[in-house]
C-alpha positions as CSV (number, residue, x, y, z in Angstrom):
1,X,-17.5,7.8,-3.1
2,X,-14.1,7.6,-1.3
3,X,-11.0,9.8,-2.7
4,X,-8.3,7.7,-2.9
5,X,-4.7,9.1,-3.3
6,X,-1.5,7.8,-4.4
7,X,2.0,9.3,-3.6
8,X,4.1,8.2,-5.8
9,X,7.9,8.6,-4.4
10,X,10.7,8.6,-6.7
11,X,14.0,9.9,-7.7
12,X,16.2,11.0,-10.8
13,X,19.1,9.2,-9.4
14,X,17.4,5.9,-8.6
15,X,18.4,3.4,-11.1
16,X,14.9,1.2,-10.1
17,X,13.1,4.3,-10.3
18,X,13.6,4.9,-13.7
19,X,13.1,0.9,-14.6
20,X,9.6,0.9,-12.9
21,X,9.1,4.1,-14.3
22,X,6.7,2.7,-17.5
23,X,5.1,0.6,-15.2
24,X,4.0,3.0,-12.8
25,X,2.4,5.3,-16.1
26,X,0.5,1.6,-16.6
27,X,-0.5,1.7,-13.0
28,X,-2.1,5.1,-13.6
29,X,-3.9,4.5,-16.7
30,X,-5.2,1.0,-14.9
31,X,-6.2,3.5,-12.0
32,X,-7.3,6.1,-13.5
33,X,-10.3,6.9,-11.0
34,X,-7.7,7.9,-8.3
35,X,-5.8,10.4,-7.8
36,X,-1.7,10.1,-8.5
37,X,0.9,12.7,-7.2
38,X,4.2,11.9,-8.5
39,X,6.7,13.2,-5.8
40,X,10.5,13.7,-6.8
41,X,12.0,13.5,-3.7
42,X,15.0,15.8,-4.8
43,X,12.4,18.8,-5.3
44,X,9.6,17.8,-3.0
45,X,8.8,21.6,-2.3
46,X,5.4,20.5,-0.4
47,X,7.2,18.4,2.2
48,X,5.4,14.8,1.1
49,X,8.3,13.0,1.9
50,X,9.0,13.9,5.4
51,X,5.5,14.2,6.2
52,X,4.9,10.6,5.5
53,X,8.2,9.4,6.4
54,X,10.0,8.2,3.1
55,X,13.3,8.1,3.2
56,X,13.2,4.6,0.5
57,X,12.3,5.1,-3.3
58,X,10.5,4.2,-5.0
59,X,7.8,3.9,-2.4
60,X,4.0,4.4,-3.4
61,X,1.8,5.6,0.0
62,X,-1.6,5.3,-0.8
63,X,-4.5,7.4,1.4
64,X,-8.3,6.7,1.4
65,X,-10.4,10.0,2.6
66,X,-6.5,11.3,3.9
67,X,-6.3,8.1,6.1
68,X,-2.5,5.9,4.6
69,X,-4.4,2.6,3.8
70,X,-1.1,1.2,2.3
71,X,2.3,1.7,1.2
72,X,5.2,-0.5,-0.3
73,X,8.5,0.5,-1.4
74,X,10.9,-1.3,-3.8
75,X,10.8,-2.5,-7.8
76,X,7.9,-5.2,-7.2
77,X,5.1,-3.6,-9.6
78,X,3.0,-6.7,-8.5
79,X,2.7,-5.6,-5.0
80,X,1.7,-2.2,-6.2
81,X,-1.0,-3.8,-8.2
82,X,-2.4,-5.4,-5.1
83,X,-2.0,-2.6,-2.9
84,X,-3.9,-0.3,-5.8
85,X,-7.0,-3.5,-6.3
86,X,-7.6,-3.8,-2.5
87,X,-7.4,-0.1,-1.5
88,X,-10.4,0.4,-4.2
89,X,-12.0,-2.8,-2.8
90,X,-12.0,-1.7,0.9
């Protein structure tokens, strides 16, 4: 089976961050079988950001075996739900 990741971008100063912010817990409940990393790009100590090139959040990056398969940024938790459905699908 495939490990799927998702890098979940976000900030304590982003207004749309915090308004997704329930959503996104919904998303990782719903998608439980992957793996989430929630990345605050104010302390991202690991590098996450700059090593896959967000400079937008909230942006979700999502990596099959360590391959980016997808990635959206902005408030649309729609999108995310696709993104999440056909990464698993793939």
């Amino acid at each position: 089976m495939s490990e799927i990741v998702v890098l979940h971008f976000w900030s304590p100063t982003c207004r749309p961050c915090q308004v997704i912010k329930p959503a996104i817990e919904d998303l990782k409940e719903e998608f439980s079988q992957m793996t989430w990393v929630s990345v605050n790009t104010h302390a991202d100590s690991q590098g996450y950001a700059q090593k896959f090139g967000v400079s937008v959040v909230p942006t979700i990056v999502v990596t099959k075996n360590g391959t980016e398969v997808a990635r959206h940024s902005g408030s649309s938790i729609g999108i995310y739900y696709t993104i999440l459905r056909k990464a698993l699908a793939a």
